[in-house]
Structures are given as C-alpha cells and as structure tokens.
C-alpha positions as CSV (number, residue, x, y, z in Angstrom):
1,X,11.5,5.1,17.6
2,X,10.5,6.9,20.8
3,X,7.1,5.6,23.0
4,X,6.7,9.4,22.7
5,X,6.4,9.1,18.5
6,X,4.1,6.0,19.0
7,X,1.9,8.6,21.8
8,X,1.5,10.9,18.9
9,X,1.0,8.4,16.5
10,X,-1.8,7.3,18.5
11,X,-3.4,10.8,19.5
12,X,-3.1,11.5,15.8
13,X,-5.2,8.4,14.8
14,X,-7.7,9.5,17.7
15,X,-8.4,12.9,16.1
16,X,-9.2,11.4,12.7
17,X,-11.2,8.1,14.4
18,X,-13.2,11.4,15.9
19,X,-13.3,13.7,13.0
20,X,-14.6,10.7,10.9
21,X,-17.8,10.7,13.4
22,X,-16.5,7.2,14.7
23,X,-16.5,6.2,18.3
24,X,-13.4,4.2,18.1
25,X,-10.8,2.1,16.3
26,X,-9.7,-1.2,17.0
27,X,-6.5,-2.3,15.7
28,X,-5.4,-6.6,15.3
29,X,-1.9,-7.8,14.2
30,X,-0.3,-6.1,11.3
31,X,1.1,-2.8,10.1
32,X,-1.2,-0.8,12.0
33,X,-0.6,-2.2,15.3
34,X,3.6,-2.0,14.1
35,X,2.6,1.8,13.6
36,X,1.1,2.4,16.5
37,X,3.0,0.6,19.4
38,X,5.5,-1.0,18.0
39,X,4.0,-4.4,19.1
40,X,4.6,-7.0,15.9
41,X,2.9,-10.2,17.1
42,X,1.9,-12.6,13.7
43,X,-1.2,-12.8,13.6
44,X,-2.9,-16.0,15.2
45,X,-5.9,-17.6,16.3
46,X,-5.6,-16.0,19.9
47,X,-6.8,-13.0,19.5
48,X,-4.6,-9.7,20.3
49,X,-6.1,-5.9,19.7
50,X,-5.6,-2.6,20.4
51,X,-8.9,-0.7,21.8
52,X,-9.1,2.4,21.1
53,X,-12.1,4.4,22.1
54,X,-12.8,7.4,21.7
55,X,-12.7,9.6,25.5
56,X,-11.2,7.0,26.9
57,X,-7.2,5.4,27.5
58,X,-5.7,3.0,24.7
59,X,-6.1,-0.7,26.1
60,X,-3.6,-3.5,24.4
61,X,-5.5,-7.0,24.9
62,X,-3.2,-9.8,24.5
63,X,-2.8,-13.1,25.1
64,X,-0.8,-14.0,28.8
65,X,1.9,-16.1,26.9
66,X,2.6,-13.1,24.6
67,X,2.4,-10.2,27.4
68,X,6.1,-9.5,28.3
69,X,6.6,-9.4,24.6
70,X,3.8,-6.8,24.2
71,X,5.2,-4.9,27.4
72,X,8.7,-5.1,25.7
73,X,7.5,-3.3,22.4
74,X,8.8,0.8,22.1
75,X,5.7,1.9,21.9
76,X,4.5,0.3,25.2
77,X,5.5,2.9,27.7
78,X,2.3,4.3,28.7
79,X,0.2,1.8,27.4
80,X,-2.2,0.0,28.9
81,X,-1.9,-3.6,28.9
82,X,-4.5,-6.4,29.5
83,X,-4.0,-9.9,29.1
84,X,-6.2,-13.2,28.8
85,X,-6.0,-17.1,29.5
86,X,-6.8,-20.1,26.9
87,X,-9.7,-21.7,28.3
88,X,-10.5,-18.9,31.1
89,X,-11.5,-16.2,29.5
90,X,-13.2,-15.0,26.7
91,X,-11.0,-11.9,24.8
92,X,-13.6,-10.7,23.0
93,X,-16.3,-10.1,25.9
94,X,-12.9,-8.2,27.7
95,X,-12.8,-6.2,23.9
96,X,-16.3,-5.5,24.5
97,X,-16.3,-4.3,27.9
98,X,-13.9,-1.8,26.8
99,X,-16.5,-0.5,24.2
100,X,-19.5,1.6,24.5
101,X,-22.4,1.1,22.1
102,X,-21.4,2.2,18.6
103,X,-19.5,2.8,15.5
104,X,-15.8,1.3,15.2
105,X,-13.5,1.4,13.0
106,X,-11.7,-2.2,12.5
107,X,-8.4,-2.5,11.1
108,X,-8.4,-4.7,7.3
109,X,-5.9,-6.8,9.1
110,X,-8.4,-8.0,11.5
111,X,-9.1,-11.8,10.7
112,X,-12.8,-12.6,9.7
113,X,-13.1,-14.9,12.2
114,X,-12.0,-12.2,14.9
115,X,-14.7,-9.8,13.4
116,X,-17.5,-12.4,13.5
117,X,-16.6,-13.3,16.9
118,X,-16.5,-10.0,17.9
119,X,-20.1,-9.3,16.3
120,X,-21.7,-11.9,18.2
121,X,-20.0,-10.5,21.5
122,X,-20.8,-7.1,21.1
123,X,-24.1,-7.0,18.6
124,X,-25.0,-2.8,19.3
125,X,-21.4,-2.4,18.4
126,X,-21.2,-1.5,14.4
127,X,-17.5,-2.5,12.8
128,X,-16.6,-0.4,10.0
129,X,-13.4,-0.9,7.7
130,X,-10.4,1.5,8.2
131,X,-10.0,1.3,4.6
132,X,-12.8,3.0,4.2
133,X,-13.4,5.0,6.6
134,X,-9.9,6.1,7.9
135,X,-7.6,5.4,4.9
136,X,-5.0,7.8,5.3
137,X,-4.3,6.3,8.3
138,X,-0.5,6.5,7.7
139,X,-0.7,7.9,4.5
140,X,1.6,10.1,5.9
141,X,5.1,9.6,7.0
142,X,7.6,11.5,9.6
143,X,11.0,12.3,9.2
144,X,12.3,9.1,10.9
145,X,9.9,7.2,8.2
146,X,11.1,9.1,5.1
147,X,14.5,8.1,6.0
148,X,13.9,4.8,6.1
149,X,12.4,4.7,3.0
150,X,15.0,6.8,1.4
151,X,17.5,4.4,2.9
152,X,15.5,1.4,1.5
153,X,15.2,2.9,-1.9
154,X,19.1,3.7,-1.4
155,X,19.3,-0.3,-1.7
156,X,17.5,-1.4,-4.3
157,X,19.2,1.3,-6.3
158,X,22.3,-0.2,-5.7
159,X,21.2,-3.9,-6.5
160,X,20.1,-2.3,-9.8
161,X,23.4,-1.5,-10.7
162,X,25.1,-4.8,-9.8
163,X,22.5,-6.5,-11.8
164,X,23.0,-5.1,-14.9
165,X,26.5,-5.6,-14.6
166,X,26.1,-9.7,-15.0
167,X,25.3,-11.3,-18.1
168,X,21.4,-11.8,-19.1
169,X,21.7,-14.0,-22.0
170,X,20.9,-17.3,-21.6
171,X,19.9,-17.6,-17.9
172,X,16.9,-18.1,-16.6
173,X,14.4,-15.7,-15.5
174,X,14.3,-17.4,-12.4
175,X,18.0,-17.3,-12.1
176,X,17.9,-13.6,-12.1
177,X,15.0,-13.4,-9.1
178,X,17.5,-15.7,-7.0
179,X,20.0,-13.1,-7.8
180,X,18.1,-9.6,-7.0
181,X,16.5,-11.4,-4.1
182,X,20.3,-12.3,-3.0
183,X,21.4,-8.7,-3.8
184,X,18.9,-7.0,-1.6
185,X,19.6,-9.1,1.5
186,X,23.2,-8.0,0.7
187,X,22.6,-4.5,0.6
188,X,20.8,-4.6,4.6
189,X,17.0,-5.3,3.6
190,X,15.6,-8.0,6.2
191,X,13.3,-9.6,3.9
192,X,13.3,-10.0,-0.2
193,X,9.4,-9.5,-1.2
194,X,9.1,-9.4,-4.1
195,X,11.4,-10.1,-7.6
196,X,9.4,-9.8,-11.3
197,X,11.4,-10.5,-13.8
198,X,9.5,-10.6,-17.3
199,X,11.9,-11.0,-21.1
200,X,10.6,-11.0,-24.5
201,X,6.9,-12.0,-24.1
202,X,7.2,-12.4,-20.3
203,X,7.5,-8.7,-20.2
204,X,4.1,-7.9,-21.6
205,X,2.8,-9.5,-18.2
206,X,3.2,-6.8,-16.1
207,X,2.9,-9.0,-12.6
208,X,4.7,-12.1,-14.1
209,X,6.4,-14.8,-12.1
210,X,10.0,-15.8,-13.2
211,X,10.1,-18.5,-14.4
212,X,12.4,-21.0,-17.0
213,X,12.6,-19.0,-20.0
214,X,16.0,-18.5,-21.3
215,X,16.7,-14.8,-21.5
216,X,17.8,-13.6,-25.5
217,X,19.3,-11.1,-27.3
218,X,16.5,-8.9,-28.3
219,X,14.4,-9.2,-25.3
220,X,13.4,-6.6,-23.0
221,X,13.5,-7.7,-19.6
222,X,11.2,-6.0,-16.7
223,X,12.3,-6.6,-13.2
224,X,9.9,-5.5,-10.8
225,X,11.7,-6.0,-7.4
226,X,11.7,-4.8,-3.5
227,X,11.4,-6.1,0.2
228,X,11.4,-5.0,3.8
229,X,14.3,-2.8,5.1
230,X,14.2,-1.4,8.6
231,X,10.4,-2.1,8.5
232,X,9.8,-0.3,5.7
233,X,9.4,-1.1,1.7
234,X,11.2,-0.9,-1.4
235,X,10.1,-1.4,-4.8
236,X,11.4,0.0,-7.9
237,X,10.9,-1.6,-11.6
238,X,13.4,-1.0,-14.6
239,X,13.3,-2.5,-17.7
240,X,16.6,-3.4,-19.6
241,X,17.5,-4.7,-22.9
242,X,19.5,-7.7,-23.8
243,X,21.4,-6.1,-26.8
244,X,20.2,-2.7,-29.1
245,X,16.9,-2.2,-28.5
246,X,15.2,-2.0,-31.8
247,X,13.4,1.4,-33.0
248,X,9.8,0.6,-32.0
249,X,11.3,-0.6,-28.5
250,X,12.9,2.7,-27.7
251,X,9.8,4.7,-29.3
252,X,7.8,2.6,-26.4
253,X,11.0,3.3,-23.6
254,X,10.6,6.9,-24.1
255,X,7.1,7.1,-24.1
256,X,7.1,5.3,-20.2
257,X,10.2,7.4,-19.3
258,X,7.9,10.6,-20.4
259,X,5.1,9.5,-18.8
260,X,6.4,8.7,-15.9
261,X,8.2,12.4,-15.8
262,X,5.1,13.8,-16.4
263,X,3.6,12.5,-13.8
264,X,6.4,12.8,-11.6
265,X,6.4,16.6,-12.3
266,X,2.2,16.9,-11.4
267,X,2.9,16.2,-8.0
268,X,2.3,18.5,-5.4
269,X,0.3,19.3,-2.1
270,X,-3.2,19.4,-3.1
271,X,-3.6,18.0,-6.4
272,X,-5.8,15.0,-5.9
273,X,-4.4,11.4,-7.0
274,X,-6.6,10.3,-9.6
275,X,-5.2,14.1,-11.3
276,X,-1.4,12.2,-11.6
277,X,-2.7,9.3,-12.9
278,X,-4.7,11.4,-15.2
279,X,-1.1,12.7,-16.2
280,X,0.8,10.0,-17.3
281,X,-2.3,8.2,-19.0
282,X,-2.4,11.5,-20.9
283,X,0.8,10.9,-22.5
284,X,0.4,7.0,-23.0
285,X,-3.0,7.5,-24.6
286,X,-1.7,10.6,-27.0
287,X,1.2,8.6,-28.0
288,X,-1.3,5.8,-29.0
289,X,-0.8,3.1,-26.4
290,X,-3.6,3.6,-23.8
291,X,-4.8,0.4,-24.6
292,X,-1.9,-0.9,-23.5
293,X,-1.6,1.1,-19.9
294,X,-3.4,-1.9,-18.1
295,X,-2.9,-1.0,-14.5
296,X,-3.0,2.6,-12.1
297,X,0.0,4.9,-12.0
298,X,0.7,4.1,-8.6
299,X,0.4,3.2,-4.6
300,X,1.2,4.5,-1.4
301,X,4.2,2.7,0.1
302,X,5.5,2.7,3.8
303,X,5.2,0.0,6.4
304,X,3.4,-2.0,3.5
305,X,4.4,-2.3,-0.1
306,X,0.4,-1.5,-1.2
307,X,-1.3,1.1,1.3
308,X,-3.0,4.1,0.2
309,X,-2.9,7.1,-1.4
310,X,-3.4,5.1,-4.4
311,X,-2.7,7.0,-7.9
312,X,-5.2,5.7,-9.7
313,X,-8.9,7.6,-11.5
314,X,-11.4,7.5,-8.8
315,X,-8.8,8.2,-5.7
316,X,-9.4,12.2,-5.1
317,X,-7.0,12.4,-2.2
318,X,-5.7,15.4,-1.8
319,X,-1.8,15.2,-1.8
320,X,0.1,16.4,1.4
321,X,3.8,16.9,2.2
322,X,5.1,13.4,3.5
323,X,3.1,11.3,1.4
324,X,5.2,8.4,0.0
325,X,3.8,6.3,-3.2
326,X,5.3,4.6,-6.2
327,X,5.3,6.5,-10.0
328,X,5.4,3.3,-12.3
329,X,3.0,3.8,-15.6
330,X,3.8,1.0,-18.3
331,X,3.1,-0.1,-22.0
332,X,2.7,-3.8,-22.6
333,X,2.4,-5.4,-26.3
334,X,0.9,-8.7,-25.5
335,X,3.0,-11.7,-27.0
336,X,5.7,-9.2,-27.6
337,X,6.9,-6.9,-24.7
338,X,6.5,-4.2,-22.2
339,X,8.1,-2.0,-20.4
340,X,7.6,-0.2,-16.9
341,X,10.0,2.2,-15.1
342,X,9.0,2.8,-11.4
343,X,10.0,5.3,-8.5
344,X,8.8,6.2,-5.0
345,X,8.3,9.8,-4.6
346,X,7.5,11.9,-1.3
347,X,5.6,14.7,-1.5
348,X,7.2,17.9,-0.6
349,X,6.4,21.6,0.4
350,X,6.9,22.7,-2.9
351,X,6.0,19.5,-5.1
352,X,7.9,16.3,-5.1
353,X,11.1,13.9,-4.7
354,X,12.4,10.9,-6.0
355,X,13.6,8.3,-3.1
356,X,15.2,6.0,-6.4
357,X,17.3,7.8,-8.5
358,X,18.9,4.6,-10.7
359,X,19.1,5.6,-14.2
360,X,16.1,5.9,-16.2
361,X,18.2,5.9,-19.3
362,X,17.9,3.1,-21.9
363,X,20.3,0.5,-20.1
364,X,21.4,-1.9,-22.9
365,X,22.7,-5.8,-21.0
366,X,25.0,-8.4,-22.6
C-alpha cells in the first residue's frame, strides 16, 4: 500500500476522533497502528505510540533501537517520527507533551501498564477506549483490503476441498487441525490461526479444541478454521459427515444452511446488525432450536479475525458498503452434535457478497 492510502487512512480516523467530540487518539502496537502506518512493532515493554491530536501533525514515538524500522514502514512518508533512550528519557512525559488537556481516545491494544503510566504522566488528560468510542474504526475496508480478503477466503476455500478429499475415520481430531493448519500455509497464508475441529459429541462445542478423539462413522465433524494471509483474515466453518447423515442430522443441516441464507440475504446498507442476527435466530428459533443457537450470528473481520461490526442483538450499526464480517449461525445438541456453516460477506451497494463460496451442500466423508 501507498503512504498516500495510510495519509487517508489517517485523516479519515481524524474526522471521526473529531466528530466523536474527542481531542485525540493515541494508537500502541497492534492492528491499528498496522492500519494506519504500516509500522508492525510486537508489542513490548518500551513503549511505542502514535499521537494523534486533534489540530495538530501525527507524531510516531518509538523507541531509538526500533527507529529505522519505524522510518522503513509504507506508511512513514510524511510522518513524523520521534524517538527515545532506555534510561534517558521518559516516553510517556514526550506522549504528554504532545497532548493538550483532554479527552483521548486509546487504542484496546494499548497495554495496561502503558495506560497507567500514562495516567500518572499526564493526570488532566482523560483516556477513553476506541472500542467504545470509535469502533468502526476500520469497520470499513478499501478496494486493496477487500481483495485481500477475497484472496484469503479464496484459500481456505480451497483447503476445504482438499480436506474432504482424505479419509476422516479413524484419525484423530487433532490429526485433522495439523492437516488444515498444513493446507493453509500451502495455499499462501503466512500464519495458521486457528483449526476447530469438533465430531460426534465434540461438535456440540462450538469453540472446541481438537483433540484425541477418534473420528466415526456417524459423526458430524465441525471444522472451524482460518489464519493470516497478506495481513488479512480468513475464517470459514463447515461441517461434514463421516458417512449418511441420518434424518434428524440433515433436518438440523438445513435448518443452519437456511438460516444462514436468510441472513445472508438481510444484508444491506443500512439495516442495523443486531436486525441480521435477528434474521437467522428467526429461523433457528421457528424451527425449534433457539435454545440451541448459543452464540451471535457474526463478527467483523479484516486486519483481525474479531473486530467490529459485530452481528449480534444489541449492535445497531448501521451497515455500509465495504463492511466485511462473518455469517456463521449454528445448532448444537449437547452430548450429541452441532453443526455451523460460516461465510464472510462484504457489504455492497445493492446488498451483499459472499468472499467463501465452498459448498454449503451436505458434504458426506469416508
């Protein structure tokens, strides 16, 4: 990406810090500093922030040992960069310097100990969280980002179907992660995040860790899987079947596939995202399984796997063109099994696309 996207990226996040009635934002190590220059330090005990105040130029504060990094980053160009000493100066009297008295927004990111130190160094400055103050921070995505994320989902569609071509029964769950997580580094992702795979009971669990279960014939088996390609996220869940599904299996199959259509087919700019949860929970809860619909419809996906919009009662964003976030309703039968199929979808002009498109027909595995 350009310095000139992260400039725009940054005059963007200005306009809302502003519009929100804050008088800056202040940004530590993690996907918001990524977003906005580029700049992907892990985050340590020496302190490194973007200060952002409001009428006033961006100022990067990092540590010396880590400045020609920070001047190497693609959003740097234009930046302003200061940097600090171990035992010579104090980084958070330089962040405080850089701040009038006032309200701040401080990214979630931010370590506590940073914040408290920070308090104590600047006590008539007020630290608010981004979370909830500027949520939709980068809710949503560009061009360049949608790509990526279309290209990410590209890949995990593809290790779907080179999964269920190998055999199920009688391997471990575990055995199975290994594979997917093997799969996705295959198919260009940097990083393997995540890898759920549930069978028979298991699957019930909807955030269970593989383990040594023996897969069976007669088991559903839920695999919940994604990492980081690019920089940006996958995750997609589909749940198989080792062998004919029986009849109350498929009656629960085609119940998620509907509901998750349904809800698919509710997006659009404007509706609010508790309204497409309301959707699929609809048809769970008329079909006689709301009970068993244990967790929200969705999440925002991007730079982070969980970032908001979040589709979920309570959440009344309002939906806009180039929002990116998962559709993945479920129905679990404790001590028996579940089943959860799940998409990320970008809003459009006109309502919505899928990013996955592996099949959400029943897929029966030997």
């Amino acid at each position: 990406m350009s310095a000139s996207t992260y400039a725009v990226r940054r005059a963007n996040a200005m306009a809302s810090v502003e519009a929100a009635g804050l008088d800056g934002l202040l940004v530590a190590p993690g996907p918001d500093l990524v977003y906005l220059t580029g700049h992907a330090p892990p985050p340590l005990e020496r302190l490194t922030m973007l200060v952002m105040p409001v009428n006033a130029d961006p100022l990067l504060i990092v540590p010396a040992l880590e400045r020609p990094l920070a001047e190497m980053a693609p959003g740097a160009p234009g930046l302003s960069i200061a940097d600090w000493r171990d035992a010579r100066d104090d980084p958070y009297a330089l962040v405080a310097q850089a701040l009038r008295p006032g309200r701040y927004a401080i990214t979630d990111h931010t370590w506590a100990s940073h914040l408290l130190a920070l308090q104590r160094t600047a006590a008539d400055r007020a630290f608010v969280s981004t979370g909830e103050t500027l949520p939709l921070l980068r809710a949503v995505k560009d061009a360049d980002e949608i790509e990526r994320l279309r290209a990410a989902a590209a890949a995990a569609d593809a290790v779907f179907a080179e999964i269920v071509a190998l055999g199920f029964e009688g391997r471990a769950e575990r055995e199975v992660a290994t594979e997917l997580a093997r799969l996705l580094q295959e198919h260009g992702h940097q990083r393997a995040e995540f890898m759920i795979v549930g069978s028979g009971p298991n699957a019930a669990s909807s955030h269970h860790e593989a383990g040594d279960r023996l897969i069976a014939v007669g088991d559903a088996v839920v695999m919940d899987f994604g990492g980081v390609m690019d920089q940006y996220c996958s995750d997609i869940t589909r749940t198989v079947f080792v062998g004919e599904p029986t009849p109350e299996q498929r009656e629960v199959y085609d119940v998620v596939r509907a509901a998750q259509q349904a809800a698919f087919q509710a997006v659009r700019p404007g509706v609010q995202a508790q309204e497409v949860d309301r959707v699929a929970r609809g048809v769970i809860a008329e079909a006689g399984y709301g009970e068993r619909f244990v967790h929200r419809t969705g999440h925002g996906i991007g730079l982070e796997v969980h970032e908001a919009p979040y589709i979920v009662e309570g959440d009344a964003t309002a939906l806009k063109p180039g929002m990116t976030f998962s559709d993945e309703p479920g129905i679990y039968l404790e001590g028996r099994f579940g089943v959860r199929i799940e998409d990320q979808v970008v809003v459009t002009s006109e309502g919505a696309e899928r990013l996955n498109e592996a099949t959400r027909e029943v897929t029966v595995v030997a």
